[in-house]
N, C-alpha and C positions, 0 to 999 in steps of 0.2 A: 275405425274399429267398431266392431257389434260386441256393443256391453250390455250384459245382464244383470242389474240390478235385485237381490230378494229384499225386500224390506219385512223388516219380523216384527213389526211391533205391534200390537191390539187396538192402538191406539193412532188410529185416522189423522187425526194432528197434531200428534204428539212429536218428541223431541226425535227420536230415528226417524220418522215419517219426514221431518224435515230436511234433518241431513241427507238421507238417501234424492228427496226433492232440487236438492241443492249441487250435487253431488250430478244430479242429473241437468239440471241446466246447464253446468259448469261445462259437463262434457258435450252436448248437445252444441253451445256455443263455440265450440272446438272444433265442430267436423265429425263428432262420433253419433253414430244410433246407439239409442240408447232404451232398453225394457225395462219398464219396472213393475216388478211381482210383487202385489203384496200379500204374502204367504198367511199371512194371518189371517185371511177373510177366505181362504181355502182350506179344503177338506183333504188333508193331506196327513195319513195316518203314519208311524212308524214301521220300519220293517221286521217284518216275520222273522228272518232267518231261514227262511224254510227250504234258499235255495233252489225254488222252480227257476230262476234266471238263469242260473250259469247251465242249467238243464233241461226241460222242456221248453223254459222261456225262451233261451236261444236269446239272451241278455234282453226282455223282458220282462219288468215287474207283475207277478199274478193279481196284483192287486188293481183295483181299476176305480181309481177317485182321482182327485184334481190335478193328483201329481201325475197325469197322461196331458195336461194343457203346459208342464214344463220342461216336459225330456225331450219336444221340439229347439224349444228354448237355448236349453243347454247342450246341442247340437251344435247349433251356428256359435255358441259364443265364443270369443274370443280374449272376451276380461269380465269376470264374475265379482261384483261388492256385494258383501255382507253387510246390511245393516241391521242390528239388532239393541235393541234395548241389553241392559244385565240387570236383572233380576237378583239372582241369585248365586256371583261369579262366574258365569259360562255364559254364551250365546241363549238366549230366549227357544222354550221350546219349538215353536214355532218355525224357526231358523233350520233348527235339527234335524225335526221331519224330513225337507226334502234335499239337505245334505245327506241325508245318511241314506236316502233311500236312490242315489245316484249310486249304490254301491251295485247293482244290477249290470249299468255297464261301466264300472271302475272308475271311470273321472270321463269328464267332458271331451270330447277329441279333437278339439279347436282353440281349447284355453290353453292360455300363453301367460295372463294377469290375471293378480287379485289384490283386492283393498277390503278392508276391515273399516266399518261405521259402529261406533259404540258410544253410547249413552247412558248416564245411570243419574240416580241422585245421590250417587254416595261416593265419596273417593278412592282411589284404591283397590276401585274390587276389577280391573281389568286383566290381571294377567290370566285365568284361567281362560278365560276367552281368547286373550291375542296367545295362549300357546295353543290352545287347541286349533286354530288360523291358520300359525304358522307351520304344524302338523299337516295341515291340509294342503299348502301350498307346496310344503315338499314332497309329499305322495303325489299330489296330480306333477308335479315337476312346474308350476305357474311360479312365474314373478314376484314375489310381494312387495307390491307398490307402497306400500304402508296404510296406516292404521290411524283414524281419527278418533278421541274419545272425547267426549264433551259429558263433564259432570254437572251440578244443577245450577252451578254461576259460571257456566262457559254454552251453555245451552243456546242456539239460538241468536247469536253472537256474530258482531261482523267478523272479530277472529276466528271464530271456528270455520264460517263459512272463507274464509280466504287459506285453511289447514286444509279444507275441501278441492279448494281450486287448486293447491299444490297437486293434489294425490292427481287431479286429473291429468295437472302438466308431466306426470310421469309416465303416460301411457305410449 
């Protein structure tokens, strides 16, 4: 399976950077290709609204930053992980950008799965994230494989990284 990895975190080796790291080994040892994007060291703006895609675009975004190195990407895929930090109850801005700006050609035309990577240092703040997820997985019509969170004493962890290896054994 060709899985797309976004990784959203700021932060190079930080706790998502790991999971997503892990998450990618796991499935690599499996048999799958595996990408990983990490969205936060790209220039990847929010969408306009403005509707050139569904019209002149011809479902191309008029916009032309780094989010033209992943609508390749998200072509071929066939299982897409979020991994993002929580900030602030929802998925890391970072994350958003180039979810939202996949609204040009509606959802991916090869995804089948999805998994959720979430990290915080605080407990509890996950639901606004894993509903907004699971929003997403019922409009594109994907799988959800489930949803990893690791808070500041699960970070980094043999358990979290064998919570990882489950999600891959369900692809």
């Amino acid at each position: 399976m060709n899985i797309l990895i976004l990784q959203g975190s700021p932060r190079a080796n930080g706790n998502t950077a790991w999971m997503a790291a892990e998450y990618k080994k796991a499935a690599e040892a499996a048999g799958h290709a595996v990408t990983v994007v990490d969205v936060a060291r790209k220039k990847i703006a929010g969408c306009f609204a403005c509707e050139w895609c569904h019209g002149k675009g011809n479902g191309a975004c008029i916009q032309k930053d780094d989010m033209q190195e992943l609508y390749p990407l998200f072509a071929e895929a066939e299982a897409l992980v979020l991994a993002a930090p929580v900030y602030y109850f929802t998925m890391s801005a970072q994350i958003q950008a180039p979810v939202q700006r996949l609204y040009c050609i509606n959802k991916p035309p090869r995804l089948r799965k999805m998994a959720l990577l979430l990290s915080s240092y605080s407990p509890g703040v996950y639901d606004g994230a894993a509903g907004e997820y699971r929003g997403i997985c019922g409009y594109w019509q994907a799988e959800d494989t489930g949803i990893v969170t690791a808070r500041i004493d699960e970070q980094k962890t043999d358990a979290t990284r064998a919570k990882l290896a489950a999600l891959v054994a369900k692809l």
